[in-house]
C-alpha positions as a Python dict, from the first residue, in 0.01 Angstrom:
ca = {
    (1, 'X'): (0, 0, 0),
    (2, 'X'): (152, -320, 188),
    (3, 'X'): (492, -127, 253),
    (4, 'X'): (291, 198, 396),
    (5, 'X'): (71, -116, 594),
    (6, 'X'): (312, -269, 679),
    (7, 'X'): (529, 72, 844),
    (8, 'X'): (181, 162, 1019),
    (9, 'X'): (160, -144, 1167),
    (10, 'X'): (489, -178, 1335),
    (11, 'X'): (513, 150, 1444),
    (12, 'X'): (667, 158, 1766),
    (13, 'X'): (374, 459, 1853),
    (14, 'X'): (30, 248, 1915),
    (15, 'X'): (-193, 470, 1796),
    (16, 'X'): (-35, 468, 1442),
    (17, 'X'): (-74, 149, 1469),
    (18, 'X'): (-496, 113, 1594),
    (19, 'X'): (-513, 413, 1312),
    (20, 'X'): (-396, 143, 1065),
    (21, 'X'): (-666, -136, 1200),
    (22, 'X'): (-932, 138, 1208),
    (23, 'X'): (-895, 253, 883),
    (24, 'X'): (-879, -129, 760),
    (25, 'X'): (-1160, -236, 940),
    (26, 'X'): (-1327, 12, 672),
    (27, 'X'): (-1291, -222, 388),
    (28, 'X'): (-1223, -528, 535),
    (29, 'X'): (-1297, -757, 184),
    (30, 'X'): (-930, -540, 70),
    (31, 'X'): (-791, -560, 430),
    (32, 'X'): (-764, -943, 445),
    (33, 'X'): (-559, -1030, 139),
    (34, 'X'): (-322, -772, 225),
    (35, 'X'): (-301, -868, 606),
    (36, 'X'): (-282, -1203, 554),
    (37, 'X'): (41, -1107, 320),
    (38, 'X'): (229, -952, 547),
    (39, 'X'): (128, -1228, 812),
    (40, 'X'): (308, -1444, 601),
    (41, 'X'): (630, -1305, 508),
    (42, 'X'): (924, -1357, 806),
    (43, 'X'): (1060, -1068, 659),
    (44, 'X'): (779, -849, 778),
    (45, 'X'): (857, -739, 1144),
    (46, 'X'): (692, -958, 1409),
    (47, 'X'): (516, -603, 1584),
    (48, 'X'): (327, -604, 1174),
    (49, 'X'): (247, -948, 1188),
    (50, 'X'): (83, -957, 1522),
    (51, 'X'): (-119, -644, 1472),
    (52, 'X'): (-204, -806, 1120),
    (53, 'X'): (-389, -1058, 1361),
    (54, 'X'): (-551, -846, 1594),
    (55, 'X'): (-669, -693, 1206),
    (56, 'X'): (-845, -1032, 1159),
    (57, 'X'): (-1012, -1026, 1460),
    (58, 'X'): (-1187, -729, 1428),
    (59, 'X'): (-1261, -783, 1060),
    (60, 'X'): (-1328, -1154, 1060),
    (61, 'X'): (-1263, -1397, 792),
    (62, 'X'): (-1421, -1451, 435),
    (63, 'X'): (-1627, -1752, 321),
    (64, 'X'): (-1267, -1835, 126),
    (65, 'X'): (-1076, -1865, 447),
    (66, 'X'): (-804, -1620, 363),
    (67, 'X'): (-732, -1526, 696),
    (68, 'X'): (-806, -1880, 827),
    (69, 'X'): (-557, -2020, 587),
    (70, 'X'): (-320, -1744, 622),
    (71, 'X'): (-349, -1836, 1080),
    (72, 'X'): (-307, -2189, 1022),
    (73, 'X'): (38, -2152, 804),
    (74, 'X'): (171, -1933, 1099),
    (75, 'X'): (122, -2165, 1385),
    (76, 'X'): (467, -2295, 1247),
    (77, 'X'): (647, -1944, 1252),
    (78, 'X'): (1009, -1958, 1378),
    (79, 'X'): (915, -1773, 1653),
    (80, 'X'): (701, -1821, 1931),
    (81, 'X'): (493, -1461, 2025),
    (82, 'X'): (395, -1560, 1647),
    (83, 'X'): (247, -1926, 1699),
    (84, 'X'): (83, -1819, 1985),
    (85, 'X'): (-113, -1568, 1871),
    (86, 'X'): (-167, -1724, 1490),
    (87, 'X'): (-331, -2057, 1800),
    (88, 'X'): (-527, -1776, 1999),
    (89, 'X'): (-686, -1581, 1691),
    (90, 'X'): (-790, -1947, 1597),
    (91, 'X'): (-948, -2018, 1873),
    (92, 'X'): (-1105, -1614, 1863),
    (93, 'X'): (-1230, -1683, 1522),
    (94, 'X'): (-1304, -2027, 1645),
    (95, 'X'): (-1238, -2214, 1318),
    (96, 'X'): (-1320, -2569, 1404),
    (97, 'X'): (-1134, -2743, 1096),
    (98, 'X'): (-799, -2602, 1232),
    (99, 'X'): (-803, -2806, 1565),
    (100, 'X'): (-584, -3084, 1489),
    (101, 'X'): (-341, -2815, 1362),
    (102, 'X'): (-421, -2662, 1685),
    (103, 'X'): (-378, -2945, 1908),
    (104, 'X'): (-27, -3010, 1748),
    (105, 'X'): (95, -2757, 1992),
    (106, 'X'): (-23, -2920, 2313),
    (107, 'X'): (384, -2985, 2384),
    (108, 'X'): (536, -2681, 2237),
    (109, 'X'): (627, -2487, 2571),
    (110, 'X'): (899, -2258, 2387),
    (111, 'X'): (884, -1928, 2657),
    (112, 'X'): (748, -1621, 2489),
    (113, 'X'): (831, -1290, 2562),
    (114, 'X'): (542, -1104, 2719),
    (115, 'X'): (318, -967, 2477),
    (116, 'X'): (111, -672, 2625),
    (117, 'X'): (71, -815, 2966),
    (118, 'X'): (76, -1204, 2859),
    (119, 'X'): (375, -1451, 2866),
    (120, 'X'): (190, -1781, 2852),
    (121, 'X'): (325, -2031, 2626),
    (122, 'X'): (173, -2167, 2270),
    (123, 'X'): (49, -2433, 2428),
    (124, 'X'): (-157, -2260, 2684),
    (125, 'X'): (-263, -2074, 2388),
    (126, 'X'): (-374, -2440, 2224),
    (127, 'X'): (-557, -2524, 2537),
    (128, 'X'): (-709, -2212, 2545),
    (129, 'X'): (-799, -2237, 2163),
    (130, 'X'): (-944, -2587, 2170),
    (131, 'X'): (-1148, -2521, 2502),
    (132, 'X'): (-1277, -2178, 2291),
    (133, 'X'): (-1395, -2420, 1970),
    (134, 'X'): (-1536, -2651, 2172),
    (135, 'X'): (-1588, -2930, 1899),
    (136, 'X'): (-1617, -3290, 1998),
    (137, 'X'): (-1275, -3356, 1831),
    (138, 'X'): (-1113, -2997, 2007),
    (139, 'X'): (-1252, -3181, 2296),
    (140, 'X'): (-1147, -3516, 2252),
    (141, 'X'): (-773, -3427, 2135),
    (142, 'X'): (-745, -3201, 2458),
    (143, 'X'): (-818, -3464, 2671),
    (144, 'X'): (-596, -3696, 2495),
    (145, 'X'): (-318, -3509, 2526),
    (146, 'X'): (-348, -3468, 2920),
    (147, 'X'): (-438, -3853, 2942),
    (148, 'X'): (-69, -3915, 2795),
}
């Protein structure tokens, strides 16, 4: 099932690939362990892995934080289209004990190639992120970083 997940989602046709959401968004308690897999793996192409997040937003996360967990880990990938939208989903799902993790990418200004219609950098995405969680602490560690 991953491999045959993992082809629909980095099909270079789009509707294969919103097929693939729809149809986990079905049975989204089996969808998030295996999304969260291919998230993961560097080997899985970086088309899979960013449609594996747009998976997580429209099937949320579990009380166990498998999609949480499996956001925060890639907001380190190698490349940048990656951390960007592992920071954005976070800041979608709005998972509040990520934002230090979050805020960590304040100064990483590595240029992304445009994703749909969006170039901006991961750390316009952690801006964006932390202004969408809206904690005290998102709040406080924004500001700190444009007070330096």
């Amino acid at each position: 099932m991953t491999l045959e997940l993992q082809t629909a989602l980095a099909s270079p046709d789009i509707s294969v690939r919103v097929d693939a959401v729809e149809e986990l968004a079905q049975k989204p308690d089996v969808a998030r362990p295996l999304v969260a897999a291919l998230l993961l793996d560097p080997d899985v192409p970086v088309v899979a892995r960013l449609w594996s997040m747009i998976t997580i937003c429209v099937i949320k996360d579990d009380d166990k934080a498998t999609a949480a967990n499996a956001l925060v880990q890639s907001i380190n990938a190698a490349e940048a289209i990656v951390r960007r939208c592992a920071i954005e989903t976070l800041g979608e799902l709005k998972i509040d004990w990520a934002v230090a993790r979050i805020a960590e990418h304040l100064t990483d200004h590595e240029v992304v190639e445009p994703w749909f219609d969006d170039d901006s950098t991961p750390s316009q995405a952690a801006r964006r992120a932390l202004e969408s969680i809206g904690t005290s602490e998102a709040m406080r560690l924004l500001a700190s970083h444009f007070e330096k």
